[in-house]
mmCIF file of the C-alpha atoms, coordinates in Angstrom:
data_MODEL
# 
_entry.id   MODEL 
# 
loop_
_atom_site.group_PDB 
_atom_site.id 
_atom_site.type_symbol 
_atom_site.label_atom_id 
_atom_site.label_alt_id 
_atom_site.label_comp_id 
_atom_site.label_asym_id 
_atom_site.label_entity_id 
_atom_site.label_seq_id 
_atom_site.pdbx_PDB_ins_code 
_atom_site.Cartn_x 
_atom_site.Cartn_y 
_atom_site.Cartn_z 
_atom_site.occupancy 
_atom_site.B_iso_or_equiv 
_atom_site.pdbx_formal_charge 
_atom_site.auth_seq_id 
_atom_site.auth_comp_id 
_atom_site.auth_asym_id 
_atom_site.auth_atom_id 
_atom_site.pdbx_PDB_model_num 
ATOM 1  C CA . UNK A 1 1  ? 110.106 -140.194 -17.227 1.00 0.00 ? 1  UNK A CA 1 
ATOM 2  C CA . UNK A 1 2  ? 108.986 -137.505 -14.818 1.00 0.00 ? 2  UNK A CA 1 
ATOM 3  C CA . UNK A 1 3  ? 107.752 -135.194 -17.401 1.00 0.00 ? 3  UNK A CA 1 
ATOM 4  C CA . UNK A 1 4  ? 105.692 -137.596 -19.214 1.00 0.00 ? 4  UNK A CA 1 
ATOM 5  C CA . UNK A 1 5  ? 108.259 -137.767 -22.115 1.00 0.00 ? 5  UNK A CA 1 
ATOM 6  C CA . UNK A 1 6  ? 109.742 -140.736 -23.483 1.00 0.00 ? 6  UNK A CA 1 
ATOM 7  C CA . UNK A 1 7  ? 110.820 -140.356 -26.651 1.00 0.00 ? 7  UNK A CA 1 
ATOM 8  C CA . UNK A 1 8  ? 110.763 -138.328 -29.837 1.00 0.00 ? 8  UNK A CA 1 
ATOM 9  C CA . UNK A 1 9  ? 107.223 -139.050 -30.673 1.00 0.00 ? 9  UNK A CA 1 
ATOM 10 C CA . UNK A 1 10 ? 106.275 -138.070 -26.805 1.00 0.00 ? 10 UNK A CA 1 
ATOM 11 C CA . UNK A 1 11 ? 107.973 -135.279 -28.081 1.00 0.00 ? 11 UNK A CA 1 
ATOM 12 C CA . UNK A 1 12 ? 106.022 -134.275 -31.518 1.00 0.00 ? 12 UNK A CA 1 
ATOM 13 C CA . UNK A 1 13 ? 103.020 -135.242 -29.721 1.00 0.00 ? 13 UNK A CA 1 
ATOM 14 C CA . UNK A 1 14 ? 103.555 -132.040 -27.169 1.00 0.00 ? 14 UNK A CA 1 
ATOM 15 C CA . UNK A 1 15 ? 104.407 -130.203 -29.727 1.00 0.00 ? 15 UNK A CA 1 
ATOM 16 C CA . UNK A 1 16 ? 100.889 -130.912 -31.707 1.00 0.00 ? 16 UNK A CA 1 
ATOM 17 C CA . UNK A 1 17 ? 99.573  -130.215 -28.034 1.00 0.00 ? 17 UNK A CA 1 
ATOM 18 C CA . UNK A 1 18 ? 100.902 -127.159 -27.013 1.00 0.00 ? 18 UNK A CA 1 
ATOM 19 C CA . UNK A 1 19 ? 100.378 -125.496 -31.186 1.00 0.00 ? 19 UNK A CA 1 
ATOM 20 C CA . UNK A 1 20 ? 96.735  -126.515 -30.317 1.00 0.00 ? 20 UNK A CA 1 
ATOM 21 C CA . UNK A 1 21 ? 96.438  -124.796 -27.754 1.00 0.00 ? 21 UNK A CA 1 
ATOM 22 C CA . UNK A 1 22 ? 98.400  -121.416 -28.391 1.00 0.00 ? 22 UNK A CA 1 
ATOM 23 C CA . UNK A 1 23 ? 96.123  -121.063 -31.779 1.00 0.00 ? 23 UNK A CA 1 
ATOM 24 C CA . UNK A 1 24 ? 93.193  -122.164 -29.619 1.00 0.00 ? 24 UNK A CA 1 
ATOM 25 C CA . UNK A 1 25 ? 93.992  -118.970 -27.320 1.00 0.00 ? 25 UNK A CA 1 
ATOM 26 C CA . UNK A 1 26 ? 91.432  -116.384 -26.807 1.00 0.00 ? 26 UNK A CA 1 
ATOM 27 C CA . UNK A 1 27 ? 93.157  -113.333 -28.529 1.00 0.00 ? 27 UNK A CA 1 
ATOM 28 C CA . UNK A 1 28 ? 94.981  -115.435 -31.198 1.00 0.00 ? 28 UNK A CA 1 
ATOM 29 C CA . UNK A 1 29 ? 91.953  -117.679 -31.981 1.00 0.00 ? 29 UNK A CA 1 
ATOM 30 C CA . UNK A 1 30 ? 90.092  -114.287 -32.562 1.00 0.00 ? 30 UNK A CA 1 
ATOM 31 C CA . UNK A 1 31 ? 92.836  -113.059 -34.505 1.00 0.00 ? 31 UNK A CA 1 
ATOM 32 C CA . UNK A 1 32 ? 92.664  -116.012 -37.208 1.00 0.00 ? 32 UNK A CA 1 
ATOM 33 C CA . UNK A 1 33 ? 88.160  -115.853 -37.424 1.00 0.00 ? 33 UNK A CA 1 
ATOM 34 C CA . UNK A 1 34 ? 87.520  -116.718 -40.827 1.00 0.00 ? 34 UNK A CA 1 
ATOM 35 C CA . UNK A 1 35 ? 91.050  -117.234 -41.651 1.00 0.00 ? 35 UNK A CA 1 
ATOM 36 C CA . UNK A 1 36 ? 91.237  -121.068 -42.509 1.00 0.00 ? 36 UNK A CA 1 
ATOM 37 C CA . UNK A 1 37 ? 94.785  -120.912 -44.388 1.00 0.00 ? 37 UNK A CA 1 
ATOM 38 C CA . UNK A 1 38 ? 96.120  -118.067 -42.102 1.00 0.00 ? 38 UNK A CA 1 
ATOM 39 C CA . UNK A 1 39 ? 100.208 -118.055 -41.221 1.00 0.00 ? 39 UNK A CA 1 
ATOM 40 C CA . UNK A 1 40 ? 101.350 -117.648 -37.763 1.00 0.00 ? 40 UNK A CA 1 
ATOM 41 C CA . UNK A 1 41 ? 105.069 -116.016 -36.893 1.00 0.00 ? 41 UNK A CA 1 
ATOM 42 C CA . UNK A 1 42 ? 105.861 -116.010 -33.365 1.00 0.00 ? 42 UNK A CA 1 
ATOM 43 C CA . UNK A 1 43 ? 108.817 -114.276 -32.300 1.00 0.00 ? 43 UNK A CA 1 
ATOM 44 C CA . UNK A 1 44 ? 110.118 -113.601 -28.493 1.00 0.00 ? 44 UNK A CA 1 
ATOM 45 C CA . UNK A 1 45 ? 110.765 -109.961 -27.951 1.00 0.00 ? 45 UNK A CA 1 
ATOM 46 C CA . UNK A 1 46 ? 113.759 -108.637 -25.291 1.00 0.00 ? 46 UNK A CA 1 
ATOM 47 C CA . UNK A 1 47 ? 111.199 -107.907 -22.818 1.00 0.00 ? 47 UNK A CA 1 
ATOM 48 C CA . UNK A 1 48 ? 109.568 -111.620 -23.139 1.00 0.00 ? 48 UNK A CA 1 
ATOM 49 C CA . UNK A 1 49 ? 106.576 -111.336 -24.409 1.00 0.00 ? 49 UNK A CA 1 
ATOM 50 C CA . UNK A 1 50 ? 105.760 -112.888 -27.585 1.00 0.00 ? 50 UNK A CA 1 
ATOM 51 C CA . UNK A 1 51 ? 104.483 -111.100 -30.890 1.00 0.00 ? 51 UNK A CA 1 
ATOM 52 C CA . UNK A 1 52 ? 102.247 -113.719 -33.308 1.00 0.00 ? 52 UNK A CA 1 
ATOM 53 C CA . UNK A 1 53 ? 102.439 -111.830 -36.974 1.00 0.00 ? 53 UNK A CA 1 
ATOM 54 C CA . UNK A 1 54 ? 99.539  -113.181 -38.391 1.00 0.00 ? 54 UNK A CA 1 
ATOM 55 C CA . UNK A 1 55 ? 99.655  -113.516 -42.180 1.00 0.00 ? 55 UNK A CA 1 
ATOM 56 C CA . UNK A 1 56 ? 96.240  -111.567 -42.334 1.00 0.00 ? 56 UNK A CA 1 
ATOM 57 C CA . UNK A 1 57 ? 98.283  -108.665 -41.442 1.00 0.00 ? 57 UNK A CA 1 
ATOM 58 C CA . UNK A 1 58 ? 97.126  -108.737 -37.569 1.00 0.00 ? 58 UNK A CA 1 
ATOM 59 C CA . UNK A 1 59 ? 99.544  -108.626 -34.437 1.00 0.00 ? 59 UNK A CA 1 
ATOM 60 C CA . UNK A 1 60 ? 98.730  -110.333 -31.607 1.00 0.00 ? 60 UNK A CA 1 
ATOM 61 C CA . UNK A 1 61 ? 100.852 -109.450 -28.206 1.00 0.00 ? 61 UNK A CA 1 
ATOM 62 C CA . UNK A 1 62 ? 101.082 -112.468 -25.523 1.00 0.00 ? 62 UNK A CA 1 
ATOM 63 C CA . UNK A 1 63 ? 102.543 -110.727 -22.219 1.00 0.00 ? 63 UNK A CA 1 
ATOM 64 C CA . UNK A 1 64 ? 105.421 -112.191 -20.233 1.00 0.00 ? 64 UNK A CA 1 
ATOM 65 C CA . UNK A 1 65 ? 104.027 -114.239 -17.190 1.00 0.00 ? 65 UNK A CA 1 
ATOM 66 C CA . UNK A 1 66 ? 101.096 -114.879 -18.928 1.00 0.00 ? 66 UNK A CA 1 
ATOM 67 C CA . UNK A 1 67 ? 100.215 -118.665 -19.314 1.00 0.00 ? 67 UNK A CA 1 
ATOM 68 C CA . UNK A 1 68 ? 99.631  -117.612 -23.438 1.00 0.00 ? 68 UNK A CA 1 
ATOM 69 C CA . UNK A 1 69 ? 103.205 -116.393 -23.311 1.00 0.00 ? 69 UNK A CA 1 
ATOM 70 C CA . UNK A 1 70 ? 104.699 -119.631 -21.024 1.00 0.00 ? 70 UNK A CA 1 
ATOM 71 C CA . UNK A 1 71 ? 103.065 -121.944 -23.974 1.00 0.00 ? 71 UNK A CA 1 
ATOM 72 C CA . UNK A 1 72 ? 104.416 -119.694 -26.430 1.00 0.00 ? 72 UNK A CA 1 
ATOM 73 C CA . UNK A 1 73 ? 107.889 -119.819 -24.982 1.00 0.00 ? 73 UNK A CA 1 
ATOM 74 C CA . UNK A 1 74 ? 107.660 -123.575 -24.440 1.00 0.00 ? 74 UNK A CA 1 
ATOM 75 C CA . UNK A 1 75 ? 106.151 -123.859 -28.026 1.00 0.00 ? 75 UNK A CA 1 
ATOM 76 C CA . UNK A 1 76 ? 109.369 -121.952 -29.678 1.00 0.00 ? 76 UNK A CA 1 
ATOM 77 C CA . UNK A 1 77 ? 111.934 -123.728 -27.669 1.00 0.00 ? 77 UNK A CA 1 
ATOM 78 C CA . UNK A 1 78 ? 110.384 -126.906 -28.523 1.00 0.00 ? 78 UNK A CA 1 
ATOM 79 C CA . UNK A 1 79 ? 109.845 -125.805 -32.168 1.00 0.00 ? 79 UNK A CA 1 
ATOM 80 C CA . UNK A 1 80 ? 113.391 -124.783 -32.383 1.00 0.00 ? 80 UNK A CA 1 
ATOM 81 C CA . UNK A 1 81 ? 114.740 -128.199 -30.900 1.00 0.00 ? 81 UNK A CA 1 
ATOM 82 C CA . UNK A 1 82 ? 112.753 -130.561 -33.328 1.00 0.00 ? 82 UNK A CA 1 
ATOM 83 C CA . UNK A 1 83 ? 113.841 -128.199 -36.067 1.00 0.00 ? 83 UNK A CA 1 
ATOM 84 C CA . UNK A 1 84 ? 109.888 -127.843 -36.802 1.00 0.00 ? 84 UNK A CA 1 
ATOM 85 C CA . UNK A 1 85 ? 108.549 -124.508 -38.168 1.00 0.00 ? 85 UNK A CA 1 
ATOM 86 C CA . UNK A 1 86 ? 111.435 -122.431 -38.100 1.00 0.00 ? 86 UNK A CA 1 
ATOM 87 C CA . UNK A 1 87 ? 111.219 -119.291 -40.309 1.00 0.00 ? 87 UNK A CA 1 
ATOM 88 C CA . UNK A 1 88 ? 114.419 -119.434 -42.686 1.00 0.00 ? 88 UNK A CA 1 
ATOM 89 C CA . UNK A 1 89 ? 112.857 -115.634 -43.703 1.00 0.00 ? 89 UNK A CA 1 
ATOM 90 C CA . UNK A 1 90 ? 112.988 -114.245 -40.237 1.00 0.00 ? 90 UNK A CA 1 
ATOM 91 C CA . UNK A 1 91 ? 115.740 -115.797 -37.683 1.00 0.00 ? 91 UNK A CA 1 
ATOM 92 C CA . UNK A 1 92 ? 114.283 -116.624 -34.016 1.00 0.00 ? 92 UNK A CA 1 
ATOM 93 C CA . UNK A 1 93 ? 110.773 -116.780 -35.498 1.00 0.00 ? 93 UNK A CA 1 
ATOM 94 C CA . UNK A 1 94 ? 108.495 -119.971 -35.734 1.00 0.00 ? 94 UNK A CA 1 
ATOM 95 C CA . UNK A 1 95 ? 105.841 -120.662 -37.966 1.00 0.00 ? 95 UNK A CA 1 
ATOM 96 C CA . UNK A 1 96 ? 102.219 -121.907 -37.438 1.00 0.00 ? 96 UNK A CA 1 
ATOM 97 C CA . UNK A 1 97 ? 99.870  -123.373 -39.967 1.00 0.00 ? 97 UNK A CA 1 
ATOM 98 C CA . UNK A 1 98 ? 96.329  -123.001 -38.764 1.00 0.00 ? 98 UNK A CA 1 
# 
């Protein structure tokens, strides 16, 4: 395929990828120091930025255009499509395990 993707595990396999890398990112990975078990709730806002709720009680903001906020967007719609981390406690929000 053109984008690399050729099947459901292709699929999960981006998904691992791009989870790694939004947790990995600078203001979020600073976010979850010394937080091994900490809970992440990403939710799109109207103006399309991203909020990550941490479960440590910390808000992280990822601004639209930002290449944080295109992972996070392709991370959600991604997330919402393999049914994998969707909040049943908070509709339109996805949930990362660190």
């Amino acid at each position: 395929s053109e984008y690399g993707v050729n099947s459901l595990d292709d699929l999960r396999k981006l998904h691992a990828d791009l989870k790694r890398q939004l947790l990995n990112e600078p203001s979020i990975g600073s976010a979850l120091a010394g937080d091994a078990n900490a809970t992440v709730h990403l939710i799109k806002s109207t103006d399309g930025s991203f909020q990550a709720n941490l479960s440590n009680g910390k808000t992280v903001t990822l601004s639209p255009g930002t290449q944080a906020a295109k992972t996070a967007e392709a991370l959600h719609h991604l997330s919402t499509f393999l049914g994998v981390g969707v909040s049943t406690d908070q509709p339109g929000a996805i949930i990362l395990t660190a």
